[in-house]
C-alpha positions, 0 to 999 in steps of 0.5 A: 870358706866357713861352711863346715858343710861346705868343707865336709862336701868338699872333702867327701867329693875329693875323696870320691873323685880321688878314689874312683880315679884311681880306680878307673885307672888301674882297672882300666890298666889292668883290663887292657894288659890282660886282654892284649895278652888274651887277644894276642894268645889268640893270634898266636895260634890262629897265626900259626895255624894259618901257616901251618896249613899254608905250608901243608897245601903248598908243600912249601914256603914259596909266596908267602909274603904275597899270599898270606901275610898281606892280606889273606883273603879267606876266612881263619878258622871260621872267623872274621877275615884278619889283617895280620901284623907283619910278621918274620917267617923263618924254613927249616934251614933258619932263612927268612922266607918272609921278613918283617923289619928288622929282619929281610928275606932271605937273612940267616938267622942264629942265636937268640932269635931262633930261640924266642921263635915260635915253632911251626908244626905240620902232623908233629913236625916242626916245618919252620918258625915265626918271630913276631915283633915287639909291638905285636902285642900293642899294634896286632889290631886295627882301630875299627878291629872289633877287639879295639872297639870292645876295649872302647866299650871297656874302657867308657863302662869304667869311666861311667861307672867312676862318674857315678861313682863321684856323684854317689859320693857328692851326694852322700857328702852333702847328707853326711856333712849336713848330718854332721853340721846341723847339730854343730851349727845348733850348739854354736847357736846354742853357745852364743845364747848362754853366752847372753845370759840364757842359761839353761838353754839345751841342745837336742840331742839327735844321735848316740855318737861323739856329738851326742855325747857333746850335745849331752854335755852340753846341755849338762853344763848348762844346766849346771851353770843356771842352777849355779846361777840361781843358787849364787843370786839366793846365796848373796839374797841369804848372805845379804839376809843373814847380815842384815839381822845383827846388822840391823839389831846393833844399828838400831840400838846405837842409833837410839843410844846416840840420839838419847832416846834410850839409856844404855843399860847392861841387857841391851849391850848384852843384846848388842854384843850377841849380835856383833858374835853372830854378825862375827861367826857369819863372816868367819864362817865364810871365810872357812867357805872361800878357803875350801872353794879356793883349795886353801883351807890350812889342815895341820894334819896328825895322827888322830883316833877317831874314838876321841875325835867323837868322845870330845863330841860328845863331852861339849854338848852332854850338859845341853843334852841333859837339859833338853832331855836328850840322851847323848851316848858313844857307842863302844868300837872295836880298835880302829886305825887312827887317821891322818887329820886335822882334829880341831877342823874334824872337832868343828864338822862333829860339832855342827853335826851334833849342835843339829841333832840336838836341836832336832831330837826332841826330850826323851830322844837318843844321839848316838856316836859311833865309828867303823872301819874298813881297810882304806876308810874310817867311817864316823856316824851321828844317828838321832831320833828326831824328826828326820827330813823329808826326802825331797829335802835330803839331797840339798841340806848340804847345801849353803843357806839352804833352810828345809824349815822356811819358817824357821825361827832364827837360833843364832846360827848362821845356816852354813853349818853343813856347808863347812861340814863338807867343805872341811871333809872333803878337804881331808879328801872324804865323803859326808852322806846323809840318810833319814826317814821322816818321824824316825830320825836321821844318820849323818855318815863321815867317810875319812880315808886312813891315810892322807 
């Protein structure tokens, strides 16, 4: 059985079936107790009015078997003519005058017997009892009687109404499961095609409940794995590219060295040396990339203040700055906390971050460094006026070998720059954020937490 449809209907009949069982049974255990008990009341008292009258007419109890117990041939109280049940009348003198097994005519009677008797009464005198027996309150009814046929009639109504009650419930099953099941069965469907290769493809999603939410996820992971994937074929495509340049540069010129077509001169291995240093920077800068994803870049975490970390900054690229006609300041803090970091690997991160501004902030542009704080972070800002990005560009710049300028020139830089940035901040368990608008500038903001 492998229809989960199959099962859900299954489960959904078992449960009705179950429940209307029971059901059925104890209403109709219930129905019949209580109307033995109403229709046994009843014959209680049109009994004892019969005998009660029987005893005023005749003045006694002489012939009383004969004559009413039997088989009465009048009408009681305006009813139906009744068989009764034999039953133990008893005179005032606690004898028998009419036995119903156990007891015989003529017996006298003492004890508990007398006291489970019901009293007899003529105009408020108690003239004599009657006993009735133990199965008077199962046995008083014939099976044609009329209270054995309403009882019939009970009884078919709640059967009815348990088998209605069973095919509501099928057919609810069969609804509830196949609503269940159908977008059970689309995301297995959906499962084993991007388990082929088609990744992206999505689920419909056909409700707000728990399989909406896993159809939303779904399509979420999906979605997330196609975009992994595109972004792993354009990373190895940049990887490849990125290699092939200084790749190329060296191969070409030892080439040409090795078959005598160009004499080695010192530019040329000044040449030859940049690109083995580029072809170098990429590959460590990798390395630093694969640590981070693995979780194992090594932190040798210290007090550090983060007024130095951007001061240190600042001094590595004042001379360029003075060269491009930059002006490249840190703007003065109120005390702040010092965080638990690692300062080289933080060093790092500020480095590519003001490398970029420069390289974007034309002559007679500002870059300016400051920090702030809170209780739990340090916040870290590198805000120029440079070109600023475009904001379709601003949330994919942190990602790798992403170039927002196609047409870029090549600077030696292996365009992992913010990758690493982030890798290594979100290592120190931060947040790295960008913000900009075009033709104004832009603001990098580094969040570190105080401690570690």
């Amino acid at each position: 059985m492998r229809s989960l449809a199959l099962k859900l209907t299954l489960a959904f009949l078992i449960i009705g079936l179950t429940g209307a069982g029971l059901v059925a049974f104890f209403v109709a255990q219930q129905t019949q107790r209580e109307f033995n008990q109403f229709v046994l009341d009843r014959y209680q008292l049109d009994l004892l009015d019969e005998l009660a009258q029987y005893y005023q007419n005749q003045g006694s109890w002489d012939n009383l078997n004969a004559v009413l117990v039997t088989n009465p041939d009048r009408p009681t109280n305006g009813h139906a003519r009744r068989e009764w049940t034999p039953v133990t009348v008893i005179d005032i003198h606690d004898v028998v005058v009419a036995g119903a097994p156990p007891y015989a005519t003529g017996q006298q009677l003492t004890g508990d017997v007398l006291r489970a008797a019901l009293p007899i009464e003529v105009d408020g005198e108690i003239v004599g009892r009657v006993i009735l027996p133990d199965y008077a309150a199962r046995g008083f009814a014939l099976p044609d009687s009329p209270e054995m046929r309403f009882i019939a009639a009970v009884q078919r109504a709640i059967v009815y109404s348990a088998l209605g009650a069973t095919v509501i419930a099928l057919l609810l099953g069969i609804l509830l499961a196949r609503t269940i099941s159908r977008p059970v069965r689309e995301l297995t469907q959906a499962t084993h095609r991007v388990a082929q290769g088609d990744l992206g493809h999505e689920v419909p999603v056909r409700a707000r409940d728990e399989i909406g939410e896993l159809a939303v996820s779904f399509n979420q992971m999906s979605t997330n794995l196609a975009s992994a994937n595109a972004l792993r074929r354009q990373m190895t495509a940049d990887i490849a590219h990125e290699l092939r340049t200084p790749t190329s540069v060296i191969m070409g010129y030892t080439e040409a060295l090795s078959d005598g077509k160009l004499a080695g001169t010192p530019d040329m291995y000044s040449v030859m040396h940049q690109e083995a240093q580029h072809l170098n920077h990429l590959i460590e800068d990798l390395r630093t990339l694969s640590l981070a994803d693995a979780g194992e870049l090594p932190l040798l975490r210290q007090p550090v203040a983060p007024l130095e970390l951007l001061e240190r900054a600042a001094a590595s690229y004042s001379v360029q700055a003075d060269r491009q006609g930059v002006m490249l300041q840190v703007r003065p803090a109120t005390p702040l906390p010092e965080i638990e970091a690692d300062p080289e690997r933080l060093a790092q991160v500020l480095s590519n971050l003001v490398s970029n501004a420069l390289r974007y902030t034309p002559a007679g542009g500002h870059i300016t460094l400051s920090a702030s704080a809170n209780q739990a972070d340090v916040q870290l800002h590198i805000q120029d006026t440079g070109r600023g990005i475009a904001p379709e560009e601003l949330p994919h710049i942190f990602r790798r070998f992403y170039r927002g300028e196609k047409a870029r020139p090549q600077s030696g830089e292996s365009g992992l720059g913010l990758a690493i940035a982030r890798s290594i901040v979100e290592a120190h368990g931060g947040t790295i954020s960008a913000a900009s608008q075009l033709g104004q500038g832009t603001t990098i903001t580094i969040n570190l937490p105080i401690t570690a």
